[in-house]
C-alpha positions in Angstrom: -88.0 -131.6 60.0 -85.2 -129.3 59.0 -83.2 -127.7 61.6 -83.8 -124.1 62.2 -80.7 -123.1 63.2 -78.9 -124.8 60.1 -81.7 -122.9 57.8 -80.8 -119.5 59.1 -77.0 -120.3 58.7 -77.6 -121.4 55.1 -79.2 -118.2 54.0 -76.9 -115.9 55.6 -74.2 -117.5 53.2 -76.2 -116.7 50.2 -76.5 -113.3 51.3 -72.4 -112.9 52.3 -72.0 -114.5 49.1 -73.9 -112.2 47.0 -73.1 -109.2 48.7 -69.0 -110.0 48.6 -69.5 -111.3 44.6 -71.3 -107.3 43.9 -68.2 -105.4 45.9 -66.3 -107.0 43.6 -67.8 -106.7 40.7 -68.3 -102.6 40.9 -64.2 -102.3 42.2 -62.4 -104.8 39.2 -61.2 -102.6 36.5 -63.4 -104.0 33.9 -66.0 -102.0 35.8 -64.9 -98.8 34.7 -64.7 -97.3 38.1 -62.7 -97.5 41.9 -64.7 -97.1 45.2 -63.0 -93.7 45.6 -64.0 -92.2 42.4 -66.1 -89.1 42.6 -69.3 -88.8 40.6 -69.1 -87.7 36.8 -71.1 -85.6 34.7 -72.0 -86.0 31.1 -73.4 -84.3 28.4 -72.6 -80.4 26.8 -71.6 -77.5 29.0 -72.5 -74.9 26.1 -70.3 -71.7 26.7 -71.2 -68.6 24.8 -67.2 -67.1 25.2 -65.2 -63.6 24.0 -63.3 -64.6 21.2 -60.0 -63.1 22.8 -60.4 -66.5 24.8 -60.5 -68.6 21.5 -57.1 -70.4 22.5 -57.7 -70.6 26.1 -60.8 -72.6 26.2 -59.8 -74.7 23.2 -56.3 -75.7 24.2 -56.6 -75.8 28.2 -59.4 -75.4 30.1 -62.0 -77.2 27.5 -60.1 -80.4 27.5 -59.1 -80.2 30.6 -63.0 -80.0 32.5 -63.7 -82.9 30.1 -61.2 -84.9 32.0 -62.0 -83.1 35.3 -65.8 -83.8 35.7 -66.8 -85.8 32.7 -69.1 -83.0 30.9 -67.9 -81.8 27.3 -67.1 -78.7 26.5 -69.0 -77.3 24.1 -67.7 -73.4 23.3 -69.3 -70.9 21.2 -66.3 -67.7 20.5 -67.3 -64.1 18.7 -67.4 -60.4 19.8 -68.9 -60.4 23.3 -72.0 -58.1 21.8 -73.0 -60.5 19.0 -73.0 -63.3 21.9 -75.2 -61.2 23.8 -77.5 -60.8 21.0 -77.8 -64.3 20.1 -78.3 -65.4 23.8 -81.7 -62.5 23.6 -82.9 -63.9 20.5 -83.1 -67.2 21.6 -80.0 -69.3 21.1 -79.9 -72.1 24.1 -76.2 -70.9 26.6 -75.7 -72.5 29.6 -73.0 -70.1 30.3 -71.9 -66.3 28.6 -68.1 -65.2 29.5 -68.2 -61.6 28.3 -65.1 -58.8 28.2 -67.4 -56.4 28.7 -70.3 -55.7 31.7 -72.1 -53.7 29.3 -72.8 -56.8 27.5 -74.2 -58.2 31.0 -76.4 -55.2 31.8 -78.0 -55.7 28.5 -79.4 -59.3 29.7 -80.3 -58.3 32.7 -83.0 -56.5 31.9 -86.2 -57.3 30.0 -87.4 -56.0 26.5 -90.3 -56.3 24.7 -89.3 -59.0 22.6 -87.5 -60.8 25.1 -87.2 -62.1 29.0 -84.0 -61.2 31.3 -81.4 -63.5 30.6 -79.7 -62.8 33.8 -80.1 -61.6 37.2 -76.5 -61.5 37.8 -73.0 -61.7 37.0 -69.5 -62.0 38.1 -66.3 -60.1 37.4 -63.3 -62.2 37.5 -60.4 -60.7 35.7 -59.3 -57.6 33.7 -56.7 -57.3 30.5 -55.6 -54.4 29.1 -55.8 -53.2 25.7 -52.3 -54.1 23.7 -50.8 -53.1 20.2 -49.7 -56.6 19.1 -47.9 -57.9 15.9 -45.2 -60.5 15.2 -41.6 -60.8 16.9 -38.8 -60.4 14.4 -41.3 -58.1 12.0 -40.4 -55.2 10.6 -43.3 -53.5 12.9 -41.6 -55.3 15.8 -37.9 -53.6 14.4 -39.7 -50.3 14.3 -41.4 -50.2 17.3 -37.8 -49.9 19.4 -37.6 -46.6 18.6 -41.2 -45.5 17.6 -44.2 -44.9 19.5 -47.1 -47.6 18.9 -49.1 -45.0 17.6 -46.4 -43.5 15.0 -46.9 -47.1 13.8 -50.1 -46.7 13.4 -50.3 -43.3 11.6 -47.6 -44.9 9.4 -49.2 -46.2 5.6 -46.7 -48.4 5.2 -48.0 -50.7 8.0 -51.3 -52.2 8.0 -52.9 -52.3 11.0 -56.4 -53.5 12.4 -58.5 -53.6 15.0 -62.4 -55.5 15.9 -65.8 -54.0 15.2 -66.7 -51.3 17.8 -70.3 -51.9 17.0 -70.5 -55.3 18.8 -66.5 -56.2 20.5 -65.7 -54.2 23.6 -62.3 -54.7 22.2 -62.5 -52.0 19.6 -64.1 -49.6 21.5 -61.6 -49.4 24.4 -59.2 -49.5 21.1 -61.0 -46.5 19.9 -61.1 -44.5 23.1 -57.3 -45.2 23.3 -56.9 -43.9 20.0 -58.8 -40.7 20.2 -57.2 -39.9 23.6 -54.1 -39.8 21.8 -54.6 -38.0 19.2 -56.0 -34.9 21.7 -52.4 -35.4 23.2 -50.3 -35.6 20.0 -51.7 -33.0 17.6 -49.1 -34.1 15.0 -50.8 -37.2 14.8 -54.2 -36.6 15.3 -55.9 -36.2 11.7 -54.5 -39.8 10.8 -55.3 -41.2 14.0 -58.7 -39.8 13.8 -59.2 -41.3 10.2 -58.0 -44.4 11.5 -61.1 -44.2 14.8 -63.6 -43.6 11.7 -62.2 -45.4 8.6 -64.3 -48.9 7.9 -61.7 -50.8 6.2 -59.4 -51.7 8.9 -62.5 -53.9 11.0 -62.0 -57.1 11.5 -63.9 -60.7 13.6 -62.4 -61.1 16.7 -61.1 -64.6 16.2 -60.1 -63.4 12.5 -57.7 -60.8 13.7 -54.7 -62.7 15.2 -54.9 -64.9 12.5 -54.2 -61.9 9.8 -51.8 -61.1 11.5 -50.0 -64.2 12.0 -50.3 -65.1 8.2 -48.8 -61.3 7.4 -52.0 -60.1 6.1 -51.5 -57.2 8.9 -48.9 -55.9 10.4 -50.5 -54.9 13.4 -53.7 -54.9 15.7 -54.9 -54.1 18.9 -56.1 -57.1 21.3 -56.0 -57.6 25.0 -52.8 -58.9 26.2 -54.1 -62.3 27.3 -55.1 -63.1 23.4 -51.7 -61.7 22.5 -49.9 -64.3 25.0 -52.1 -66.9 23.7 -51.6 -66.7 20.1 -47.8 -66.1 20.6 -47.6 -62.5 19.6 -45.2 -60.0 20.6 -47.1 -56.4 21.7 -46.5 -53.4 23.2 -48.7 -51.7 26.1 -50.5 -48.3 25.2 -48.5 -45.9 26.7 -48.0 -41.9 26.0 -46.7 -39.3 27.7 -48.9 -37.4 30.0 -52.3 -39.7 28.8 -54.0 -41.7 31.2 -54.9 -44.9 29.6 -55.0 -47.2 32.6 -58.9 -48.0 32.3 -58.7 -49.3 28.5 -58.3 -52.7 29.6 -61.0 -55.6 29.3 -63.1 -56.3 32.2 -63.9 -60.6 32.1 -67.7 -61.6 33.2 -69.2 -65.0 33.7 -72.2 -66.0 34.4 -75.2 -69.1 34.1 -78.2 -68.1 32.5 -81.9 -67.8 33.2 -82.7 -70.8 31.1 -79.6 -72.6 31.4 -80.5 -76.5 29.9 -77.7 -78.1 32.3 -77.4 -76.0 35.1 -76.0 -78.9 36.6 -73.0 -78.9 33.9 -72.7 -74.5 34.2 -71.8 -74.7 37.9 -69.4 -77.2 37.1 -68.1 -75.3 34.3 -68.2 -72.2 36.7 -66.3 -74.2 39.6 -63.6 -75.6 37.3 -62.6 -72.0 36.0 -62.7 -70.6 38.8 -61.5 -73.3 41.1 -57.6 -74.3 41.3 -57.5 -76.1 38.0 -58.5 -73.2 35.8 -57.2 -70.6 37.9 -53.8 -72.4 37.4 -54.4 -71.6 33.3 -55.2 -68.1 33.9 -52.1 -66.9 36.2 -50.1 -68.6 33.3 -51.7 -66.7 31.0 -51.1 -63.1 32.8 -54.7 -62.7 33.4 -55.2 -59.6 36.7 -57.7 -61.8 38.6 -60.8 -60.0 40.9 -60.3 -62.0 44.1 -63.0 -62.5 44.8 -64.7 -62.0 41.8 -67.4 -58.8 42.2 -70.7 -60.1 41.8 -73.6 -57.4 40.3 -76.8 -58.6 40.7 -78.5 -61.4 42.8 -79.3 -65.3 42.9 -75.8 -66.9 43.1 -76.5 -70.2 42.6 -74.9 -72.0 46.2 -73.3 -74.6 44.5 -71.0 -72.9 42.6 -70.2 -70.6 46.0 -66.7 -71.5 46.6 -66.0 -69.9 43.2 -68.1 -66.8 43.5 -69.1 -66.5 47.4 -72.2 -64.0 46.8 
């Protein structure tokens, strides 16, 4: 008869044995992991984002939340009001960074041919509005002594500026523009005709890029794409004008019908976390700390980023 004592002894072995020959099997570096390495995500993140991020998302904070969590960054740029549109008619966003709340207010709310998008959104940082162009240009040689908008009104330099009808961008340009020209009535039937001429309207990726290659001389843009594209600019300023409010104000939040939500609150928590807020003091964004939250349903994982 086989001893019972020896038979217990025997299979607690196998078990130590089996038990020790897992541990390390999921800790040797073929595994592809260590017993302290947090869980990873995978998959798209798809991020519907302002253009006048283009080189923000691309160069830092995209590759970077790849490494970070394990998702991909999968970024969408244009005019924040063509986003906005695409995002209504149907086109699958996990997460919409807009430069304008307008944009925002426009998902919130139902229409006829389409569901809310949102029920809220946060704002987390503000730009303002900047006349950029290239250092060592003969804009840049003018602009010591002239005003930016003598620049403007001048036809030997060719300046630009975004589509009011969709980018927030233009619009704030526009208002900046007109409130000049009701302060400078030297200038103000050429910088009128500039607010309602068609010729000068460009995408707002395509912009920095004409004037990079010379194609313009000039543009307006918030600062934070001017910094990022390594243009010199000036700030709108004019004697006795207050033009304090023409500045962008950055949104962000996870759709309705997000497919990943899982992959937008980590998108959300990396941006807004110490990683990506370390990208946007570098880049000169004016962060909202907290951010301002309109609406409701904060999703509570993404808290620490945007306490609701």
């Amino acid at each position: 008869m086989a001893n019972p004592l020896r038979t217990r002894v025997a299979v607690l072995s196998v078990v130590l044995l089996a038990v020790g020959a897992a541990c390390s099997t999921s800790n040797s570096p073929s595994s592809g992991g260590t017993p302290s390495s947090p869980a990873m995500g995978h998959g798209p993140v798809n991020v519907y984002y302002a253009g006048s991020l283009a080189a923000l998302m691309t160069n830092q904070v995209g590759p970077e939340f790849k490494v970070a969590t394990g998702y991909t960054f999968n970024g969408t740029p244009g005019d924040s009001g063509s986003l906005a549109n695409e995002i209504l008619a149907g086109q699958a966003a996990d997460v919409f960074i807009s430069a304008s709340p307008a944009k925002n207010a426009g998902l919130m709310t139902a229409t006829a041919t389409s569901a809310a998008k949102e029920t809220w959104y946060a704002t987390w940082a503000t730009s303002p509005v900047v006349f950029a162009f290239q250092s060592g240009s003969t804009v840049s040689t003018t602009l010591e002594s002239t005003p930016w908008y003598q620049v403007l009104t001048n036809t030997k330099f060719r300046v630009g500026r975004t589509d009011p009808a969709s980018d927030p961008t233009a619009v704030l340009a526009d208002q900046a523009v007109t409130m000049t020209a009701a302060a400078v009535p030297a200038q103000a039937a050429a910088l009128n005709a500039f607010v309602s001429s068609t010729s000068n309207k460009y995408g707002e990726t395509a912009l920095p890029a004409e004037i990079e290659s010379s194609q313009l001389d000039a543009g307006f843009m918030y600062q934070v794409e001017a910094k990022q594209q390594g243009l010199a600019y000036v700030p709108l300023t004019v004697p006795g004008v207050d033009l304090s409010k023409i500045h962008a104000s950055y949104t962000i939040s996870i759709l309705k019908d997000a497919p990943d939500q899982a992959g937008a609150e980590a998108f959300v928590n990396y941006l807004l976390g110490s990683p990506g807020l370390a990208f946007l003091n570098a880049d000169g964004f004016t962060l909202v700390t907290p951010p301002a939250v309109t609406g409701t349903g904060v999703p509570a994982g993404i808290s620490s980023a945007i306490p609701s």
